[in-house]
C-alpha positions as CSV (number, residue, x, y, z in Angstrom):
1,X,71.6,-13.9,-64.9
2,X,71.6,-14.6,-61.5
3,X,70.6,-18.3,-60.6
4,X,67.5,-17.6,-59.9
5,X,66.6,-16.6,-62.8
6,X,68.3,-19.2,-64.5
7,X,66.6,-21.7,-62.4
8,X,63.2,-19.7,-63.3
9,X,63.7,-19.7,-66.9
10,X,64.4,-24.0,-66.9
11,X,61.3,-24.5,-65.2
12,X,59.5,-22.5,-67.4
13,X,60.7,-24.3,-70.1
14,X,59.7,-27.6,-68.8
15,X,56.5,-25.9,-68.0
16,X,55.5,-24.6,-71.4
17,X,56.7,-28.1,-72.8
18,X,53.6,-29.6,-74.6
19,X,52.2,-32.5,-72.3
20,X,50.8,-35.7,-74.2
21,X,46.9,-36.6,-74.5
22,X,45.0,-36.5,-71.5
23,X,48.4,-36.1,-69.1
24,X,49.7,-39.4,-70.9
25,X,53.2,-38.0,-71.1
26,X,54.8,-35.9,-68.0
27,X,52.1,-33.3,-67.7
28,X,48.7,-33.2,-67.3
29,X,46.9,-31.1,-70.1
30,X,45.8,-27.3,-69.5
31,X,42.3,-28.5,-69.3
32,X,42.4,-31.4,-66.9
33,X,43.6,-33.3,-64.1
34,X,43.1,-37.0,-65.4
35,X,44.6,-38.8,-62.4
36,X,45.7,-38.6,-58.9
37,X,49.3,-36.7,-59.9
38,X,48.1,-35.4,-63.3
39,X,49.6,-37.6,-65.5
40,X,51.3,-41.0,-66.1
41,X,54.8,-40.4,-64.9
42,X,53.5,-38.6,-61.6
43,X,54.9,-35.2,-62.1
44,X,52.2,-33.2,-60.4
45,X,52.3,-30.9,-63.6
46,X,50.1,-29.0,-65.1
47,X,50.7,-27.4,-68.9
48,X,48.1,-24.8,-67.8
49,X,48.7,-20.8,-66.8
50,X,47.1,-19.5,-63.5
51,X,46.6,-15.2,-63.0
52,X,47.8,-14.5,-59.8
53,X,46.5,-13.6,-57.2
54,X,43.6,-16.2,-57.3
55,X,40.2,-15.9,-56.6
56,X,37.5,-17.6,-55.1
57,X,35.2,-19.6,-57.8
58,X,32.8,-21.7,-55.4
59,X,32.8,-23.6,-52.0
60,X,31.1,-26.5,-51.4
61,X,30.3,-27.9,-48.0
62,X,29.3,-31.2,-47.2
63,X,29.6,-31.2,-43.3
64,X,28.5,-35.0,-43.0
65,X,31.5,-35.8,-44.0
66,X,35.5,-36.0,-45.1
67,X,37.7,-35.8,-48.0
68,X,41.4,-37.0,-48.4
69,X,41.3,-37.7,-51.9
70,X,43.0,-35.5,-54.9
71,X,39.7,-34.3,-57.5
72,X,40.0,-35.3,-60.9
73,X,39.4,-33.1,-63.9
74,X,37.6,-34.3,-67.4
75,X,35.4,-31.8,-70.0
76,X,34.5,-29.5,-67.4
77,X,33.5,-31.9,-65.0
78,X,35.2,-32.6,-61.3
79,X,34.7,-36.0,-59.8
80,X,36.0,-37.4,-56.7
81,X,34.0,-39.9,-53.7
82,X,34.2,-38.8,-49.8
83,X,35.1,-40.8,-46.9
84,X,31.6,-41.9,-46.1
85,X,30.9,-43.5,-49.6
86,X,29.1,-40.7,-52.0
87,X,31.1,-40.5,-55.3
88,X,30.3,-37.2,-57.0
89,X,30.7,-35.5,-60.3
90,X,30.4,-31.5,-60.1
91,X,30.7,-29.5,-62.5
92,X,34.0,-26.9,-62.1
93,X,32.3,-23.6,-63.6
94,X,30.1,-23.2,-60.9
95,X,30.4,-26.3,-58.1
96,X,26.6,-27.5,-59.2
97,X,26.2,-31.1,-58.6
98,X,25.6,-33.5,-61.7
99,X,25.2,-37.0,-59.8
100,X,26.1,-38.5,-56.6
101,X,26.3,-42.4,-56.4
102,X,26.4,-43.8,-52.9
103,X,27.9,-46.6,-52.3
104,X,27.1,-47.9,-49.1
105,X,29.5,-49.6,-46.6
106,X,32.6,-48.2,-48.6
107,X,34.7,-45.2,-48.6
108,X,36.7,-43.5,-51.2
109,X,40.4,-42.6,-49.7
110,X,41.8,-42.5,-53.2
111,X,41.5,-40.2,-56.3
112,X,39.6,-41.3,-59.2
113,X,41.2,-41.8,-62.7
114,X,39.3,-40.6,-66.0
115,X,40.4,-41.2,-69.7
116,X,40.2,-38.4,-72.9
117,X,37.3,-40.9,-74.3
118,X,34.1,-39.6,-72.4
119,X,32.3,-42.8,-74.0
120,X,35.0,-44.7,-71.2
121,X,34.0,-45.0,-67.4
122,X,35.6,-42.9,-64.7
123,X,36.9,-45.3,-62.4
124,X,37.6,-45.3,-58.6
125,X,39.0,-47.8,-55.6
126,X,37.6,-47.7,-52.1
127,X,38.6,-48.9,-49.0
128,X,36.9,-51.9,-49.2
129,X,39.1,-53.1,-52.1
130,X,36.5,-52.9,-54.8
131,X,37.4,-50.6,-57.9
132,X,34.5,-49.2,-60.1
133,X,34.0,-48.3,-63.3
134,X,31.0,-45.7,-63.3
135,X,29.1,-44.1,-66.3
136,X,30.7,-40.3,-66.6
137,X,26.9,-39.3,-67.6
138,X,25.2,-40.5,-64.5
139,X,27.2,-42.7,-62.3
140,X,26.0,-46.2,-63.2
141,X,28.1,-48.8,-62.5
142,X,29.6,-50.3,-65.4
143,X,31.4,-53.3,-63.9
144,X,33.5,-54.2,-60.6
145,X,36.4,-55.5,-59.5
146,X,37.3,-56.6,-56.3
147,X,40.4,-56.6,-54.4
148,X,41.8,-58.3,-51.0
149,X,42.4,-54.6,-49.5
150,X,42.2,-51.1,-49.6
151,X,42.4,-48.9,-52.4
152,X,44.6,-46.4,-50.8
153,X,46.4,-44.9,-54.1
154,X,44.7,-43.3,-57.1
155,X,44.5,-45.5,-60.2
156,X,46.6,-44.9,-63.8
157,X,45.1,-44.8,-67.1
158,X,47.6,-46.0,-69.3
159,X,47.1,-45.8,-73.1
160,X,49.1,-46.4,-75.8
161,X,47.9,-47.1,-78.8
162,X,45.4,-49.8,-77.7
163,X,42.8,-50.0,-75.4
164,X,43.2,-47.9,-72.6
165,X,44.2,-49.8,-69.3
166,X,44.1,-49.4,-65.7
167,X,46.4,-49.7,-63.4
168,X,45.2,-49.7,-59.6
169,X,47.3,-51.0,-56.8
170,X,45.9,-52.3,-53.4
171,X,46.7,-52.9,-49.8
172,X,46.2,-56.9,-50.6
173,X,49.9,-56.2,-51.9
174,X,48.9,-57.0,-55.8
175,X,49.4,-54.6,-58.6
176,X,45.9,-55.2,-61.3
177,X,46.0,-54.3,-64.7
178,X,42.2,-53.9,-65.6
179,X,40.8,-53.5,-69.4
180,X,39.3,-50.1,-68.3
181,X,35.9,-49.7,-70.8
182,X,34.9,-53.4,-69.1
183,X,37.2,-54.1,-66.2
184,X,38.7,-57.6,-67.0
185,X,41.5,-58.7,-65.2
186,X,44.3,-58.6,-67.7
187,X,47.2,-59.5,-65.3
188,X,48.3,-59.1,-62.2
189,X,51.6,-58.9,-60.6
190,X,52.0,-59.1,-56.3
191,X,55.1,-57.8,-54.2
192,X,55.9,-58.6,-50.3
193,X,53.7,-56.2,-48.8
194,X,51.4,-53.4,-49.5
195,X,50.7,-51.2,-51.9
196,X,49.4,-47.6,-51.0
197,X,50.8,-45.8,-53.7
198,X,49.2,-44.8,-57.1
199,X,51.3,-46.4,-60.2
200,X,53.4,-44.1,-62.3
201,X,55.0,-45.5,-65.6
202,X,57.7,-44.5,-67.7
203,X,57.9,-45.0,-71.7
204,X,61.4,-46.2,-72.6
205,X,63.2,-47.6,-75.1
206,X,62.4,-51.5,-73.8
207,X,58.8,-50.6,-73.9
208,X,56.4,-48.8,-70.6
209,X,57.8,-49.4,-67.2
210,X,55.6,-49.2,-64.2
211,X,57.1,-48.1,-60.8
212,X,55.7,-48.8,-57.5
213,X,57.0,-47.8,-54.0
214,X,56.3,-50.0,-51.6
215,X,55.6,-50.8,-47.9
216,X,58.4,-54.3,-48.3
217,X,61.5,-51.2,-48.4
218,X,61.4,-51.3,-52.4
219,X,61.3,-50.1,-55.7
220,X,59.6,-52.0,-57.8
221,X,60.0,-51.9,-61.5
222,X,57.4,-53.5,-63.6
223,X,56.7,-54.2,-67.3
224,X,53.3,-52.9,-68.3
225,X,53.1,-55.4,-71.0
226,X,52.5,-58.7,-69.1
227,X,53.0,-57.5,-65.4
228,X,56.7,-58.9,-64.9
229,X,58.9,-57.9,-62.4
230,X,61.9,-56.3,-64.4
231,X,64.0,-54.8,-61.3
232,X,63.9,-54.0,-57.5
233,X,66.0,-51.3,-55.8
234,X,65.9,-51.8,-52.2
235,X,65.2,-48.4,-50.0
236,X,65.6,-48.9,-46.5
237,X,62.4,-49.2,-45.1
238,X,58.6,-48.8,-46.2
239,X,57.2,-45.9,-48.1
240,X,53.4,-45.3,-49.4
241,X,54.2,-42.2,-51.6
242,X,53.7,-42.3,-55.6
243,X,57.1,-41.9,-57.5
244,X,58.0,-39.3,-59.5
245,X,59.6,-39.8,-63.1
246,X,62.2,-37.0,-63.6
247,X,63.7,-38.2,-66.8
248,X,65.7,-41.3,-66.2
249,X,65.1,-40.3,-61.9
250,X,62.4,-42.0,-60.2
251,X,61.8,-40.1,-56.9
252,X,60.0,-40.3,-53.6
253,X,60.6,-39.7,-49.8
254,X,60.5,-42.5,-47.1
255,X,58.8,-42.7,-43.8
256,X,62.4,-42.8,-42.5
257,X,62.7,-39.4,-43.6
258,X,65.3,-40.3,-46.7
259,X,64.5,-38.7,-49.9
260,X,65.7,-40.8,-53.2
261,X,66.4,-40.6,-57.0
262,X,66.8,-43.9,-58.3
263,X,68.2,-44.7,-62.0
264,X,65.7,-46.7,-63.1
265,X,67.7,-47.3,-66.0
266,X,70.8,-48.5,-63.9
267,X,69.1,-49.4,-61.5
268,X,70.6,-48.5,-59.0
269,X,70.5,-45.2,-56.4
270,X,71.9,-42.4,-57.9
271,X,71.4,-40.2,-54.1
272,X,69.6,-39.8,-51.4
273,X,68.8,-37.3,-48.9
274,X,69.5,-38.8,-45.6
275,X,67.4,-37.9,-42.6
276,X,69.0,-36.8,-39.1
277,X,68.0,-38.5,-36.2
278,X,64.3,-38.1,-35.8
279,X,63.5,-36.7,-39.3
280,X,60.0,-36.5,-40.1
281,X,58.5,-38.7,-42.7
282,X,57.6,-37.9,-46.2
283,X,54.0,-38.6,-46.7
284,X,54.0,-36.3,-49.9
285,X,55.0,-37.1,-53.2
286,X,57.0,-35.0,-54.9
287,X,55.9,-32.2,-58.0
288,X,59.0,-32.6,-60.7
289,X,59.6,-29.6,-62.9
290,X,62.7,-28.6,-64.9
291,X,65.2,-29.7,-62.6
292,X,63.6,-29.3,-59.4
293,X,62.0,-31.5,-56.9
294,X,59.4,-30.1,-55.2
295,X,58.3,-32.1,-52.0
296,X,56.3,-31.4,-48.7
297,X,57.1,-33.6,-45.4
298,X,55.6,-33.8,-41.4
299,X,57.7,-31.7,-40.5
300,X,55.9,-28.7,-41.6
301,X,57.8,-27.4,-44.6
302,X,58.2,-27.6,-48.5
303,X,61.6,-28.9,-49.7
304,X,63.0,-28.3,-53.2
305,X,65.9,-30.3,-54.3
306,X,68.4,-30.1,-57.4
307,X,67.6,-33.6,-59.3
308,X,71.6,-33.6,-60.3
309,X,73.3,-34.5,-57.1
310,X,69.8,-33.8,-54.4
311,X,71.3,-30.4,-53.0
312,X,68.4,-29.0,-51.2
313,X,68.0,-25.8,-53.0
314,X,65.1,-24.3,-50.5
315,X,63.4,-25.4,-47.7
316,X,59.7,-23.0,-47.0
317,X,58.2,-23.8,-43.1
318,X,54.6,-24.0,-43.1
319,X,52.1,-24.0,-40.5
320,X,51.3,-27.5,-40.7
321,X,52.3,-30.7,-42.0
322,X,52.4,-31.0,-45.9
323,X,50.4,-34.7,-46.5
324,X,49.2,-33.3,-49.4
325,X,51.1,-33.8,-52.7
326,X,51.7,-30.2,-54.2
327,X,51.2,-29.5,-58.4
328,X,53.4,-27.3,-59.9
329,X,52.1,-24.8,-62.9
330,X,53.2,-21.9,-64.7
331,X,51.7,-18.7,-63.0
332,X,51.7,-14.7,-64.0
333,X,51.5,-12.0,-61.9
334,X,53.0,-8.6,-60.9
335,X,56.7,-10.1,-60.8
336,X,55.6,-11.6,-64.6
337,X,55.8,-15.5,-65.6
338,X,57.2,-17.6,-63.7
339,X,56.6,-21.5,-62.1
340,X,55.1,-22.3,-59.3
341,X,54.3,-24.6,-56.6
342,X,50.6,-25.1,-55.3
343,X,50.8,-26.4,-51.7
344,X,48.4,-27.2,-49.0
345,X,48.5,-28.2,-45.3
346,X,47.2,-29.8,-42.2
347,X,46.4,-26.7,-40.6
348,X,43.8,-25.7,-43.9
349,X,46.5,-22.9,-45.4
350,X,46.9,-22.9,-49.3
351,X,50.1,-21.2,-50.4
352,X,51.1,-20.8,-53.7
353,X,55.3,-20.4,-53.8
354,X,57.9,-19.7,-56.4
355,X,59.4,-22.8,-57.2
356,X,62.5,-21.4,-58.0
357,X,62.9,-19.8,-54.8
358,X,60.3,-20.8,-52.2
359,X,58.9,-17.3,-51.4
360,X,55.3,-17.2,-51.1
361,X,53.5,-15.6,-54.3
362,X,49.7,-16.0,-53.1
363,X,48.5,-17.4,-49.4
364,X,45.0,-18.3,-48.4
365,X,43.9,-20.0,-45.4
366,X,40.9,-22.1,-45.7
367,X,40.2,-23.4,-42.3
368,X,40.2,-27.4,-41.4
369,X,42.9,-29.6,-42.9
370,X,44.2,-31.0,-46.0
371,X,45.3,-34.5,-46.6
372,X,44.8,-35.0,-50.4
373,X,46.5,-32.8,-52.5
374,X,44.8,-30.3,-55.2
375,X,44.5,-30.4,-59.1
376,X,44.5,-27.9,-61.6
377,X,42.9,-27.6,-64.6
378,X,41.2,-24.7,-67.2
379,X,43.1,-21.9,-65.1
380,X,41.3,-23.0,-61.7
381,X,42.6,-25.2,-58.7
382,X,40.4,-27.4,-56.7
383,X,40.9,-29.0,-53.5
384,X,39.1,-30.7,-51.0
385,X,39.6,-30.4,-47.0
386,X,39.0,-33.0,-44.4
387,X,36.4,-31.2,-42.9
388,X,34.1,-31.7,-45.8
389,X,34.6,-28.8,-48.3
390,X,35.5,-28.7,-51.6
391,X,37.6,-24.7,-52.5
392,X,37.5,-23.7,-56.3
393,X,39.9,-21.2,-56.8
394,X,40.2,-19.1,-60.5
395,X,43.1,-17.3,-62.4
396,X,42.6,-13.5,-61.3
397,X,40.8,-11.3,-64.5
């Protein structure tokens, strides 16, 4: 086999792994996209299966507005807010709206976060530094909980075994861990400087770890039991991308341009990617499948690198810069099964490339801009542009 194909056959391994409950192990299920990256450790994978070439489902425009925020995925239901403070569920088979719930004076920046229990609120930060907990039938606010700054990164639902908790980091530099059916505080844990990342945790064998990169130049490793500090891997400089768990790896690119795998159970760096001089910075976070990582950066390309020794294995231009995070999925077509990456870009072009090799497999060019990344879920991807329109794409007949 040639090592391509070898490289296709791992991911499609890792792909057709069975994820846990509601994206609560390193996938997010077929049917949903719970959180901002899909599931707890911040893969960006999907367990689902798109037909290729996609289709278009539905647009919706909102022209009063902006998105930048990655939609969630729940029973058939899409909810995400806008920049201008209108939280929305909609329902994915046809884009029909089921509530809006304006909040006024806020905006939502951040993805939402929504558990398997549809009896549990979906819950959302905004830039005001308030997270909610709303009502999944009708938007009703359940209960509050404010902040000191912006909720720039997507809340965690982490459950294991008890009541499900939330994890939601703010600009205020503090880390809350939030009972999420009433929002009580149950601890809280604060670093040097700010938090713009969404939470990913880790199950090992000294319990859940929670792993934030942050704008104070580290890695912060966190026990999810009482909000102690457990280990801090210093990085150079600030970053406001969420890490990636890639078995015992914890990855993520730098606004200096240096990409890293950290041993979080050293810990320690096991490499990095240094940046030549001027190297754009990663605002992406990276999509980890088999033994690939999949990242996009300013400098208007997709990078994959080998999670061994970081040998960058491809590198795809694009016509844009790559903010948004890209999700990686198992995908048939003409060329039969093989893994993906779904990527988006500041210039409003969706491209859907081999992961194993970076050649493009399905291109569409929606017009404006993305920022926030898309989500896939029940054999359709969603995404939302910055000039107001939500895309719903389905799996060819």
């Amino acid at each position: 086999m040639t090592r391509t194909a070898v490289a296709t056959a791992a991911v499609m391994a890792a792909l057709l792994a069975p994820p846990g409950r509601a994206g609560e192990g390193d996938a997010a299920p077929a049917d949903a996209w719970p959180m901002a990256r899909g599931c707890l450790a911040g893969t960006g994978r999907s367990a689902g299966l798109l037909r290729l070439p996609l289709a278009e489902a539905w647009k919706r425009d909102f022209p009063e507005t902006a998105f930048a925020a990655v939609p969630v995925v729940a029973d058939g239901v899409l909810y995400m807010g806008d920049l201008d403070g209108t939280f929305r569920a909609i329902d994915l088979a046809d884009g029909r709206t089921r509530w809006n719930r304006r909040i006024e004076g806020a905006g939502f920046p951040a993805a939402a976060a929504v558990a398997f229990d549809p009896a549990l609120p979906v819950a959302v930060g905004d830039d005001t530094g308030v997270v909610r907990g709303l009502a999944r039938a009708d938007g009703e606010i359940r209960w509050e909980y404010a902040t000191e700054g912006e909720i720039s990164g997507g809340p965690t639902i982490l459950a294991d075994g008890g009541p499900p908790r939330l994890l939601v980091g703010s600009q205020d530099s503090s880390l809350s861990c939030l009972d999420l059916a009433s929002g009580r505080l149950l601890w809280k844990h604060s670093i040097a400087d700010q938090i713009r990342c969404s939470p990913t945790v880790a199950r090992t064998p000294a319990g859940d770890r929670i792993f934030l990169a942050g704008c104070d130049g580290r890695l912060h490793v966190i026990d999810a039991a009482n909000g102690a500090e457990v280990a801090a891997v210093e990085i150079g400089g600030p970053t406001g991308t969420t890490p990636a768990v890639g078995g015992k790896l914890v990855l993520f690119g730098t606004e200096g341009g240096t990409f890293f795998a950290i041993d979080h159970l050293a810990p320690a760096v096991a490499w990095r990617k240094e940046p030549a001089a001027g190297a754009p910075a990663y605002r992406a976070s990276a999509a980890i499948v088999g033994e690939l990582a999949i990242v996009g950066t300013r400098g208007r390309a997709v990078e994959a690198f080998a999670l061994a020794d970081g040998q960058r294995l491809w590198r795809k231009p694009m016509r844009g810069r790559v903010d948004a995070s890209p999700v990686v999925v198992a995908a048939v077509d003409g060329a039969g099964p093989r893994p993906v990456a779904v990527v988006a870009d500041a210039k409003g072009t969706i491209t859907v490339l081999d992961a194993a090799s970076g050649e493009p497999a399905w291109t569409f060019d929606a017009g404006g801009g993305f920022s926030g990344g898309p989500a896939v879920a029940a054999g359709r991807v969603v995404i939302a542009s910055d000039d107001g329109s939500i895309w719903c794409f389905r799996s060819a007949d």
